[in-house]
MIFIPA-443248 format. One line per field, with one value per residue: residue in one letter; x, y, z of N, C-alpha, C, O in turn. Coordinates in steps of 0.001 Angstrom, whole numbers. Layout:
residues N
code: c(A ...)
n.xx: c(X ...)
n.yy: c(Y ...)
n.zz: c(Z ...)
ca.xx: c(X ...)
ca.yy: c(Y ...)
ca.zz: c(Z ...)
c.xx: c(X ...)
c.yy: c(Y ...)
c.zz: c(Z ...)
o.xx: c(X ...)
o.yy: c(Y ...)
o.zz: c(Z ...)
This chain:
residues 56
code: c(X X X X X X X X X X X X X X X X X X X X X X X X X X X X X X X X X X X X X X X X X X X X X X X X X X X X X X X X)
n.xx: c(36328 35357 33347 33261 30966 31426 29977 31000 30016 27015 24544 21783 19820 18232 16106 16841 16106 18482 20281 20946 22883 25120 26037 26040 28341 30517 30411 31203 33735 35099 35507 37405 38921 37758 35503 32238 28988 25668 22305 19025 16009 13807 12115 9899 9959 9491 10698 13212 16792 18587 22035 24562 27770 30108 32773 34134)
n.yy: c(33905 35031 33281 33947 34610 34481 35695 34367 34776 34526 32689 32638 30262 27887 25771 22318 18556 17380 19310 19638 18004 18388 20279 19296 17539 19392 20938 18377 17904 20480 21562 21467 23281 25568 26294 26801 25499 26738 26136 27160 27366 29933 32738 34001 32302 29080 27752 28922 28431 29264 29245 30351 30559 30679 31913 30930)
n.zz: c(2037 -1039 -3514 -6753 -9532 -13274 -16003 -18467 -21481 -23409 -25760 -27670 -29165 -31271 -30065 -29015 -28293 -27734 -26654 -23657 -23250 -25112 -23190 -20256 -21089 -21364 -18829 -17519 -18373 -18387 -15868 -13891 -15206 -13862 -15530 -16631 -17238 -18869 -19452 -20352 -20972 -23317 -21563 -22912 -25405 -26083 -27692 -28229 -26794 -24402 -23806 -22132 -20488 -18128 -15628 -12756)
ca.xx: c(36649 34084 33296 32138 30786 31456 29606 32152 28926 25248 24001 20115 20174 17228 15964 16761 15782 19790 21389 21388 24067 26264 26215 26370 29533 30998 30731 32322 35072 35947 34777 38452 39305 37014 34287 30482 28035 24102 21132 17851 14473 13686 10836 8981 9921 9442 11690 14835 17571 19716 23403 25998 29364 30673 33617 34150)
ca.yy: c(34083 35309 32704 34858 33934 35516 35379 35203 34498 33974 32940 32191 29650 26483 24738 20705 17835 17314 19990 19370 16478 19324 21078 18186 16821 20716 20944 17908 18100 21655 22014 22207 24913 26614 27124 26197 25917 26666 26002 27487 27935 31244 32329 34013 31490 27609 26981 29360 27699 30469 28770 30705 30342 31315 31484 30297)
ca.zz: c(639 -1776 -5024 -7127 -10931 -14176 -17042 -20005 -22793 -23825 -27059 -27845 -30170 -31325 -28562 -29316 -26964 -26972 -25805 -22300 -23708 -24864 -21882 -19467 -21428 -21362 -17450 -16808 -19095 -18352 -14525 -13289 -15613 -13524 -16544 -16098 -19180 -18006 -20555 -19752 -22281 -22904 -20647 -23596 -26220 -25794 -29156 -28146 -25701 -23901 -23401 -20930 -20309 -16772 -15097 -11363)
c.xx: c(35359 34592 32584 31718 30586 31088 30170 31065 28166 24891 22827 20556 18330 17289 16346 16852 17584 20841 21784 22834 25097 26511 26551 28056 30594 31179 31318 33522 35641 35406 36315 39373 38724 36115 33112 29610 26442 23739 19830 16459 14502 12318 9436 8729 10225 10753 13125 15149 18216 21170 24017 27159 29564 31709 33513 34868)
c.yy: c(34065 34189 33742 34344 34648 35136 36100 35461 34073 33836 32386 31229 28573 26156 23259 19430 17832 18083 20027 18358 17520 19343 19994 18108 18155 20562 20075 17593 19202 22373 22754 23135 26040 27199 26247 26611 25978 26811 26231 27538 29648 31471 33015 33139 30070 26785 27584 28868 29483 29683 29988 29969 31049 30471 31208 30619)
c.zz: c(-173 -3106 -5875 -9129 -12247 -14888 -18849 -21630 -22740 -25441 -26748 -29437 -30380 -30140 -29323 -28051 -26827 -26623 -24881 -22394 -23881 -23519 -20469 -19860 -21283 -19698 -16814 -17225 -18612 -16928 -14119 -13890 -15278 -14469 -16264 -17080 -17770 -20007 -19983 -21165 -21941 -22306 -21935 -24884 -25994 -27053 -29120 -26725 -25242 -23019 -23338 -20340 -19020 -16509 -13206 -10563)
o.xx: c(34460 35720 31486 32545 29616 31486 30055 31372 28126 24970 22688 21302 17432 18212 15970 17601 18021 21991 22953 23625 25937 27119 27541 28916 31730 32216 31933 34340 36828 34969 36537 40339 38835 35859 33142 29484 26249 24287 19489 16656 14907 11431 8273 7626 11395 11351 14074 14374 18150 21242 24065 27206 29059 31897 32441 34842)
o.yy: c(33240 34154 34244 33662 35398 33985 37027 36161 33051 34786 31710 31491 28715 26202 23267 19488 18301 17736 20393 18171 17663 18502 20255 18534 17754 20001 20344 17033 19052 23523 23961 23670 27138 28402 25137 27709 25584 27189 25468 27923 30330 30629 32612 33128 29863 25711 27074 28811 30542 29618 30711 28860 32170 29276 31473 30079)
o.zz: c(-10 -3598 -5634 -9734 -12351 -15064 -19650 -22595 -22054 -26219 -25728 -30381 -29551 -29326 -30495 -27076 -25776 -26354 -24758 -21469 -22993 -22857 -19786 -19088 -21029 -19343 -15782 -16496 -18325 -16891 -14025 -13347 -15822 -14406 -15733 -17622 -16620 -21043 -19079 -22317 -20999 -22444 -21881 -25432 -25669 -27108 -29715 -25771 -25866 -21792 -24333 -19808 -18961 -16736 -12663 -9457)
C-alpha cells in the first residue's frame, strides 16, 4: 500500500521564534485526522516562515 502525501496549502508568512509552538500543537491535535502541519525558513529569506498543510 502506497502512503502517499498531499499538500492541501502553503502560506509564507513572518518568521517568529514561536511558531514551531503552533505547528507542534497543530500536528498533535489533528494527526489522526490524517493532517500534518510542516514549518520551514525560506531558503532565500531568514525573516519569512513557509507553513504547509498536508494530508496523509
Amino acid at each position: 500500500m502506497e502512503n502517499k502525501i498531499e499538500t492541501l496549502s502553503t502560506v509564507r508568512l513572518a518568521y517568529t521564534n514561536d511558531l514551531y509552538k503552533i505547528v507542534d500543537s497543530l500536528n498533535r491535535t489533528l494527526k489522526e485526522d490524517d493532517l500534518m502541519f510542516g514549518l520551514a525558513l525560506d531558503e532565500d529569506d531568514d525573516e519569512t516562515a513557509i507553513f504547509t498543510i498536508y494530508r496523509t
